[in-house]
C-alpha positions as CSV (number, residue, x, y, z in Angstrom):
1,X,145.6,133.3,77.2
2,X,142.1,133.9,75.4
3,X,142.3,136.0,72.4
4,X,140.0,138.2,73.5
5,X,142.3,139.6,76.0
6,X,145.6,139.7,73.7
7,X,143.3,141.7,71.8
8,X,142.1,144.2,74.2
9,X,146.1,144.8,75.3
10,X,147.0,145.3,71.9
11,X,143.9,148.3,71.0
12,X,145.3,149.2,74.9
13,X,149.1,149.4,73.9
14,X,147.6,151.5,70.3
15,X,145.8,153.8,72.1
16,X,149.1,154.8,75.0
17,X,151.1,155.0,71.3
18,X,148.2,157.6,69.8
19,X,148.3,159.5,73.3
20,X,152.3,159.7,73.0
21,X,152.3,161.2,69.6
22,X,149.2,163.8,70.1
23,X,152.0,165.1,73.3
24,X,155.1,164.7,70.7
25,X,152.7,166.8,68.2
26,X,151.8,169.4,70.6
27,X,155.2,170.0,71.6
28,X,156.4,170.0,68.5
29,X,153.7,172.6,67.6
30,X,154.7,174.7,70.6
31,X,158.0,175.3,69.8
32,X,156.7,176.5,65.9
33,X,154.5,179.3,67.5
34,X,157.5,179.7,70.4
35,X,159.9,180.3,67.7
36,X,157.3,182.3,65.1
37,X,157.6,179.5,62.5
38,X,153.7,179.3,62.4
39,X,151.3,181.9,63.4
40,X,148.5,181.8,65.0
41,X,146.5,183.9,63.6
42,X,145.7,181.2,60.8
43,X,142.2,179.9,61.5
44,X,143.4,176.1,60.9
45,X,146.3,176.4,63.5
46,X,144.4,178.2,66.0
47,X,142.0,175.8,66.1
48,X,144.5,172.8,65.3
49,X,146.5,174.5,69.0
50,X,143.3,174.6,70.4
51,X,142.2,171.2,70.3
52,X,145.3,169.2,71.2
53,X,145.5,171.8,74.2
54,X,142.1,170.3,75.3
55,X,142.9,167.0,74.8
56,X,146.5,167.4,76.7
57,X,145.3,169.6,79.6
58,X,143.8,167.1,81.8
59,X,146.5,165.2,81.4
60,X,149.4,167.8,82.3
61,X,147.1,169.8,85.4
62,X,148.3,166.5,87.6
63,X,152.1,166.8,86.6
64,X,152.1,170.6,86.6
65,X,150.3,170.8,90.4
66,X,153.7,169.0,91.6
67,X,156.5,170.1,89.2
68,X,158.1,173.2,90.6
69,X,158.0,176.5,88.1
70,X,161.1,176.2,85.8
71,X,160.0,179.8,83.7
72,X,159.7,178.7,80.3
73,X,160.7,175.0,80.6
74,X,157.9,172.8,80.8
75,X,158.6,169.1,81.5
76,X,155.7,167.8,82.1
77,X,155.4,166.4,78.9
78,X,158.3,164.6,78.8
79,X,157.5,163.1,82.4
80,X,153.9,162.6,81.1
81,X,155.3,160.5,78.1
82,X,157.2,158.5,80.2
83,X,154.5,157.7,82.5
84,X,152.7,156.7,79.5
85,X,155.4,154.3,78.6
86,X,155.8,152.4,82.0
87,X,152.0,152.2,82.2
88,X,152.5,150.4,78.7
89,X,154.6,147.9,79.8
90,X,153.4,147.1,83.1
91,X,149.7,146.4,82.3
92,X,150.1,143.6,79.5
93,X,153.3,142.0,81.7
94,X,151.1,142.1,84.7
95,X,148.2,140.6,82.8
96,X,149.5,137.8,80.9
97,X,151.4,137.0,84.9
98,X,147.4,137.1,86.1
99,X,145.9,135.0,83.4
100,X,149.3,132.1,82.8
């Protein structure tokens, strides 16, 4: 397999790992302002919220569309993440199947 390619599935396998821990973060920093640990009325966590918001958004709207409404349980992250993970391992098996 040309080194190119193992290449371009490793910076692809890096990049579903960054994805995984901006959702872990944003949980994480949803249950802080859930549970008052953080406020939001600190400039640097406002905007902090609002850019991982934007970033995870388009990603949850397809999950969310399908996912019945659980109240204040929200699982589309956790099905998101493990989405991300079987996309992780499918792509470099099913590449290094088309290129041996």
């Amino acid at each position: 397999m040309p080194a190119t390619l193992v290449a371009i599935l490793d910076i692809f396998v890096m990049l579903c790992q960054l994805v995984i821990w901006v959702i872990i973060a944003q949980v994480i920093l949803s249950w802080l302002i859930a549970f008052n640990v953080i406020n939001t009325s600190n400039n640097f966590v406002r905007s902090l919220v609002f850019g991982i918001e934007r970033l995870t958004a388009p990603l949850y709207r397809p999950i969310r569309r399908f996912l019945p409404d659980l109240g204040g349980i929200d699982l589309s992250p956790m099905i998101l993440i493990l989405a991300i993970i079987l996309v992780q391992r499918l792509v470099p098996a099913l590449v290094i199947d088309l290129f041996t």
